[in-house]
C-alpha positions in Angstrom: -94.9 61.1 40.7 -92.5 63.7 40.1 -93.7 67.5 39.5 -92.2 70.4 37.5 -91.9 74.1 39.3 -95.7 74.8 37.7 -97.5 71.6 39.4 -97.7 69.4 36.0 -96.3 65.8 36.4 -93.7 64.7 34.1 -95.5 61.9 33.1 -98.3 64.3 31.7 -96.1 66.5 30.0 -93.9 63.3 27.7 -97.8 61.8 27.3 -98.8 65.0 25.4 -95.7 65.6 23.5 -95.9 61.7 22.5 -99.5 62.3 21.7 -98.8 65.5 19.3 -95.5 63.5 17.4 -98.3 60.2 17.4 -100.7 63.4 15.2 -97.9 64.8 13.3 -96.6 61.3 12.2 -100.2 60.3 10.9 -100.8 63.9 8.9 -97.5 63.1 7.2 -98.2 60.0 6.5 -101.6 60.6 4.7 -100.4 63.7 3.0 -97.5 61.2 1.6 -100.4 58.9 0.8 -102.5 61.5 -1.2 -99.2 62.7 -3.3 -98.4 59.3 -4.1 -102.1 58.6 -5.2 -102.6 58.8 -8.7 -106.5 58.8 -10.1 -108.0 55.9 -11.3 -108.9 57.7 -14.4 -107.0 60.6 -16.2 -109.0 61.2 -18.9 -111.8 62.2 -17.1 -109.7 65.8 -16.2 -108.5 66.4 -20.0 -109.7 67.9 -23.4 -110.7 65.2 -26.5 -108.4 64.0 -28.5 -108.3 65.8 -32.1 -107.3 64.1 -35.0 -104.0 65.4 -35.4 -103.3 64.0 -31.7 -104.9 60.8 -32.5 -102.9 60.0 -35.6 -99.3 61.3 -33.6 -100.3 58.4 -30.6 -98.0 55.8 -33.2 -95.2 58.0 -33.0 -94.5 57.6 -29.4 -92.6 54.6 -28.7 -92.2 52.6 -25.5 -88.9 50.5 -24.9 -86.9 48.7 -22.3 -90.4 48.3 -19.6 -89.3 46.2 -16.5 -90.5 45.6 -13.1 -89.6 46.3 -9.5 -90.4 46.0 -6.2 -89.2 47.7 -3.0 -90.1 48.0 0.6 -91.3 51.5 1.8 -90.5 52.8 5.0 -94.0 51.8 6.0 -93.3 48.4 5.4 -95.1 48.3 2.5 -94.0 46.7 -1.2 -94.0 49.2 -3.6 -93.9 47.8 -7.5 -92.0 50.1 -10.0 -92.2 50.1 -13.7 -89.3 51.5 -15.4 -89.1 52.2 -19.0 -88.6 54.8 -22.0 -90.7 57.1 -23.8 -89.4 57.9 -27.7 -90.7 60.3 -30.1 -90.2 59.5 -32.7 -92.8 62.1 -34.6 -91.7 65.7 -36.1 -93.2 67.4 -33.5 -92.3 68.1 -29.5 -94.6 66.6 -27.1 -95.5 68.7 -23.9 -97.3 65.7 -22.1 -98.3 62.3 -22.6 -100.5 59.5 -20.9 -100.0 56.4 -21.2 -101.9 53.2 -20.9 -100.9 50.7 -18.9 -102.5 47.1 -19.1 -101.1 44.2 -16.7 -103.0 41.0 -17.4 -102.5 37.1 -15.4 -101.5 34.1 -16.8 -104.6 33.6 -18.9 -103.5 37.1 -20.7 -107.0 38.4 -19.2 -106.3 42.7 -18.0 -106.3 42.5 -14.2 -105.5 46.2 -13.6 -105.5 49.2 -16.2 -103.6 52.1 -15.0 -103.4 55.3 -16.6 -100.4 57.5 -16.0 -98.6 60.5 -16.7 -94.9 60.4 -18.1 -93.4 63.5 -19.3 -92.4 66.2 -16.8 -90.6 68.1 -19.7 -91.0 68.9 -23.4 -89.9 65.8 -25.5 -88.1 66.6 -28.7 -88.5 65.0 -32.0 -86.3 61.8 -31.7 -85.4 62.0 -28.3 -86.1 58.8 -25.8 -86.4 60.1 -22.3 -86.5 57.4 -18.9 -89.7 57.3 -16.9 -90.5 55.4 -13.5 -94.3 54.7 -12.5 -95.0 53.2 -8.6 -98.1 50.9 -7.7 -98.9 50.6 -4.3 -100.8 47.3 -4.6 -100.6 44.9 -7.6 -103.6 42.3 -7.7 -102.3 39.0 -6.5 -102.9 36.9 -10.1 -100.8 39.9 -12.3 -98.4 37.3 -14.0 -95.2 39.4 -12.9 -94.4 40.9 -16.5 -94.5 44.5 -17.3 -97.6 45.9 -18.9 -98.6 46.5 -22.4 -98.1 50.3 -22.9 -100.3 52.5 -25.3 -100.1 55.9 -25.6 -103.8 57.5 -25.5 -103.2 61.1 -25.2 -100.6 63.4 -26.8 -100.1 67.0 -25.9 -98.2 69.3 -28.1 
């Protein structure tokens, strides 16, 4: 076993900065994880709709919804829905959440998903691309996009 000029074998030394990439490798990744993370329940973290809100919700239209998949550089398959927000109200629209409902062959819901779309004001009659990931999609989802409803409108 080889030594350095301070008595500390080489092998000791490549362990520990292994050991300290191995740490720095696994905080990433679960900081990664947590951004990626979406709640299971948005609505718990925002105001009531008011009636003005509830009767714009017909106004926003979804178009063009189609599904994904990729592999992650964890190995993992990552399903993307891709779509388009229009509204098609008077009024601009600071944030929206949408409801997403995937269902099986039977047309039974086998995963709900709430999700924000808008990262910037949407004008009256404007359409405006969005993307939502899923890390894990239940095994009997039929492998068609969900049916989208808006439930909450933010002006």
């Amino acid at each position: 076993m080889s030594r350095n000029d301070r008595g500390v074998s080489t092998p000791i030394i490549i362990g520990i900065v292994l050991a300290g990439l191995a740490a720095l490798l696994v905080v990433l990744v679960f900081a990664q994880h947590r951004v990626a993370s979406r709640p299971t329940s948005l609505g718990a973290t925002r105001p009531p709709l008011g009636a003005e809100q509830r009767a714009y919700l017909p106004s926003l239209v979804f178009g063009d919804l189609r599904m994904s998949a990729a592999v992650n550089y964890l190995g993992d398959t990552v399903t993307y829905l891709d779509g388009s927000v229009k509204n098609s109200g008077a009024k601009t629209v600071r944030s929206v959440e949408v409801e997403l409902n995937f269902v099986d062959i039977l047309n039974q819901v086998v995963l709900r998903e709430d999700a924000h779309l808008l990262s910037a004001p949407l004008q009256p009659g404007e359409t405006r691309p969005f993307r939502v990931s899923f890390d894990h999609m239940p095994a009997d989802w039929n492998q068609a996009p969900p049916r989208a409803k808006a439930v909450y409108v933010e002006f």
